[in-house]
C-alpha positions as CSV (number, residue, x, y, z in Angstrom):
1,X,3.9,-16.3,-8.4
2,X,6.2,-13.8,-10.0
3,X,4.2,-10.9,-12.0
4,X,5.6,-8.4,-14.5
5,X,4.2,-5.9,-15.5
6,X,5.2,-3.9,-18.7
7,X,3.3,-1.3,-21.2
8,X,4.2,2.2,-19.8
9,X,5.8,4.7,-21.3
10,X,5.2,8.5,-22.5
11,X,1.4,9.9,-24.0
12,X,0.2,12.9,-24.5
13,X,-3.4,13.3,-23.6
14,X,-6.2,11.9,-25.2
15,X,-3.6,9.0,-26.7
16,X,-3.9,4.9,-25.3
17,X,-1.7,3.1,-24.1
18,X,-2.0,-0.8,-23.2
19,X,-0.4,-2.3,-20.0
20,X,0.2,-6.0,-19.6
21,X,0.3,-8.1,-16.7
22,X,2.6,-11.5,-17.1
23,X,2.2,-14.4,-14.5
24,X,4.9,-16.7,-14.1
25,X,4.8,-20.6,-12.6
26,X,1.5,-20.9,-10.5
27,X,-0.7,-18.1,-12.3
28,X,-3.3,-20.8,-13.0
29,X,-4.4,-20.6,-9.3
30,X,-4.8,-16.7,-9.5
31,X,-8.1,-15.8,-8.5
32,X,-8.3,-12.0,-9.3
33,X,-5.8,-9.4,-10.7
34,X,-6.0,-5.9,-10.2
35,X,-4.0,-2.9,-11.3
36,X,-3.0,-0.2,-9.2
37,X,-1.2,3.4,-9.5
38,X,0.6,6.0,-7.3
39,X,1.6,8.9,-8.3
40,X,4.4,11.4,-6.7
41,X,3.2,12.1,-3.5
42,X,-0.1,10.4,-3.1
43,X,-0.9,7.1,-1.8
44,X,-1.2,4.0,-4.5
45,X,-5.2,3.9,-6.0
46,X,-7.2,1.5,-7.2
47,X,-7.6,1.4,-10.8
48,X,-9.1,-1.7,-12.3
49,X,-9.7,-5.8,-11.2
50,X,-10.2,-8.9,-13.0
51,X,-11.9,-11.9,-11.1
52,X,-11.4,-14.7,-13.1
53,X,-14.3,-17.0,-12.1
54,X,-17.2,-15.5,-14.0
55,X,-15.1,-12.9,-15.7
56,X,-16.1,-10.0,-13.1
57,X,-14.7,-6.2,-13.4
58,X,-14.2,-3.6,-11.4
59,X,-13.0,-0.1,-12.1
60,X,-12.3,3.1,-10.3
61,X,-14.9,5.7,-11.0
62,X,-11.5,8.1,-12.4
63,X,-11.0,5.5,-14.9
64,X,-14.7,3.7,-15.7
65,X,-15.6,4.5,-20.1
66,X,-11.6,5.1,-20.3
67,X,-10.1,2.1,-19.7
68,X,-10.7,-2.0,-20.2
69,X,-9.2,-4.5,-17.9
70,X,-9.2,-8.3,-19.5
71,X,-7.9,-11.2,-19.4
72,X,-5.7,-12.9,-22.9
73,X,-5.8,-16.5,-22.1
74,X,-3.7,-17.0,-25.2
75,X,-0.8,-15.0,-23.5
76,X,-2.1,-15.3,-20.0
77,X,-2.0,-12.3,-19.3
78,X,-4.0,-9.4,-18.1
79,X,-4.0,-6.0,-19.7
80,X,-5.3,-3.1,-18.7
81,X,-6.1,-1.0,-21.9
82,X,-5.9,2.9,-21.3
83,X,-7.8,5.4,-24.0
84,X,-8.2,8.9,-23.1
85,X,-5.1,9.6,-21.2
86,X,-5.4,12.4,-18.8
87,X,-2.8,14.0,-17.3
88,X,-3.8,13.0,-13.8
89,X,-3.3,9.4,-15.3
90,X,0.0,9.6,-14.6
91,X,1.5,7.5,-12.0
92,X,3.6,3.8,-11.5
93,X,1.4,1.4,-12.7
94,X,1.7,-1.9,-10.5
95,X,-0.1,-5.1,-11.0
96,X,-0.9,-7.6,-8.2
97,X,-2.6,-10.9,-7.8
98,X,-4.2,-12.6,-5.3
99,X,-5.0,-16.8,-5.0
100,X,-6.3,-17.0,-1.9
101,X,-10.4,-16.7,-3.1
102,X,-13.0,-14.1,-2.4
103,X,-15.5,-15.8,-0.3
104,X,-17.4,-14.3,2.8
105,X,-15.7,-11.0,1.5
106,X,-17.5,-8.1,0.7
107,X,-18.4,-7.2,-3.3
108,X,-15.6,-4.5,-3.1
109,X,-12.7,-6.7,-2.0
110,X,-10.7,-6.8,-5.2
111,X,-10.9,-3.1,-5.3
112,X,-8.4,-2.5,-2.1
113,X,-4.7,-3.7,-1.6
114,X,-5.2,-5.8,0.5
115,X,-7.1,-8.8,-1.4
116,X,-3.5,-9.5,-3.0
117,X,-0.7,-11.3,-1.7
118,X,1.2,-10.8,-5.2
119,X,2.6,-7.8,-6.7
120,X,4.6,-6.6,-9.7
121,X,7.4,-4.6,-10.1
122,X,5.0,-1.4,-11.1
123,X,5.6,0.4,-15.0
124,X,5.8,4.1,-15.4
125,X,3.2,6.2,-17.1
126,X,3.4,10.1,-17.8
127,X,0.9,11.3,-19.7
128,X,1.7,14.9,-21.3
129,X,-0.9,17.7,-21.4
């Protein structure tokens, strides 16, 4: 599975931007997608997670009321929507993927690296104060 991940670009606070997540051959296996950022400096972050079986979400408390993962089964994609921009939103958005399944995992698997054995080249957003 190859994933690309496009969307970024320049804001100023307060604007939206929408990231999308593009699975190539093999993305109908994918179990969950998450997005993640790192900024200059600090280590990559959790941001947002979509598990596909039953549609389940999970968002980092920095970004929960601001921003929307979901899935577009018409594109098959999944796109993290962004509203609110912050400053401190900016980072290298990367995208990653896992197929391997959640089960006898703890509820907050998806939400650390390590669940996926897929990841995205990473899109840049810099969000202007």
């Amino acid at each position: 599975v190859q994933l690309q991940a496009s969307g970024g670009g320049l804001a100023q606070a307060g604007d939206s931007l929408r990231l999308s997540c593009a699975a190539s051959a093999g993305a109908e296996s994918i179990v969950a997608t998450g997005w993640f950022r790192q900024a200059p400096g600090k280590e990559r972050e959790f941001v947002a997670a979509f598990r596909r079986s039953g549609g389940i979400r999970y968002y980092a408390d920095s970004v929960k009321g601001r921003f929307t993962i979901s899935r577009d089964n018409a594109k098959n994609t999944v796109d993290l929507q962004m509203n609110s921009l912050k400053p401190e939103d900016t980072a290298i958005y990367y995208c990653a993927a896992d197929r391997r399944g959640w089960l006898g995992r703890p509820n907050t698997y998806y939400t650390t690296a390590s669940a996926y054995n897929y990841w995205g080249q990473g899109t840049q957003v810099t969000v202007s104060s």
